[in-house]
Residue, then its C-alpha position, 0 to 999 in steps of 0.5 A: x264907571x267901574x263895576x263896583x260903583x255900578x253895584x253900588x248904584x244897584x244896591x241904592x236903586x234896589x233897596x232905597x226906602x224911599x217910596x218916590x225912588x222904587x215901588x216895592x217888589x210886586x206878587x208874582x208876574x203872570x209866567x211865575x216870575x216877579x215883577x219889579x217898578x223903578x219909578x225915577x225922573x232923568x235930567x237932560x242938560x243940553x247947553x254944552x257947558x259943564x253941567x251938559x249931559x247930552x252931546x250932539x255927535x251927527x247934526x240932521x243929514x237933511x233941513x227943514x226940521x228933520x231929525x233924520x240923521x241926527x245922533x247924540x250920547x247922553x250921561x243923564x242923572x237919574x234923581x228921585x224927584x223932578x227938583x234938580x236938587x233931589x237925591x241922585x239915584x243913578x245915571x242913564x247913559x247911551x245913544x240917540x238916533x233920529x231914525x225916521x223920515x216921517x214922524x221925527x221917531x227917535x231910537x235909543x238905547x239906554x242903560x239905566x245903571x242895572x236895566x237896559x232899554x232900546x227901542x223907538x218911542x211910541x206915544x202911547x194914545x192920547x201922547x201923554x208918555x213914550x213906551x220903550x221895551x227894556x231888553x235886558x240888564x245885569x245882576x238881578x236883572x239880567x234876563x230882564x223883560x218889561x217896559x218903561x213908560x216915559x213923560x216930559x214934566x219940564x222943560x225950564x228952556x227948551x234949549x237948555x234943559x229937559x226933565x223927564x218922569x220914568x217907570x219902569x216894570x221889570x220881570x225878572 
């Protein structure tokens, strides 16, 4: 994406007035610096067809069920509400890898248009959303610290489509 769509896409996340795409600006962090709340839900579409968003590069290396071995990319739209008809706000691109033998763990590494976060899932306790580290991004965001917090809503079918409610907490 040229970087003048990307700023473009920023200025959108950023400034949107609506209440469901991105919480306002929060008082001071604790280290003196802000703290920003994107809240956004990201569709997945896996059926390979046109409307796929996630192609598989690497099946598993072993069977039984493992994702261990397995790597995909992503190009997923970012839209205000769960509704695939909901306004697009963003694009979520990067890479998938099943990186453990036990617990079927998945790393990623993803670019939210202006935050990038990479890390392992962690289930948070009771399993209700996955914990991810964001590392860093670009512009206003470029020294970035915090976290996004993820949550299925639905899966329409399984083999075809995946939602998912996301917020992120920016230090900046």
């Amino acid at each position: 994406m040229a970087a003048s769509h990307r700023a473009i896409l920023a200025l959108i996340l950023l400034f949107s007035s609506s209440a469901a795409t991105i919480a306002a600006a929060q008082p001071a962090a604790a280290d003196g610096g802000r703290t920003t709340h994107l809240h956004f839900y990201m569709h997945e579409f896996f059926n390979g067809g046109p409307n796929g968003s996630m192609a598989r590069v690497a099946p598993p290396a072993r069977s039984g069920g493992s994702l261990f071995g397995f790597v995909s990319v992503v190009d997923d739209a970012l839209r205000e509400g769960a509704d695939p008809a909901s306004r697009l706000v963003g694009r979520a691109q990067g890479l998938a890898a099943g990186t453990s033998l036990a617990d079927g763990s998945v790393t990623t590494m993803l670019d939210f248009v202006t935050v990038a976060a990479f890390g392992v899932g962690l289930p948070l306790p009771g399993g209700a959303a996955m914990e991810r580290p964001v590392v860093g991004g670009t512009g206003a965001f470029r020294m970035a610290r915090g976290y996004t917090l993820s949550r299925t809503v639905k899966t329409a079918d399984p083999n075809s489509q995946l939602i998912l409610e996301y917020d992120v907490y920016i230090s900046h």
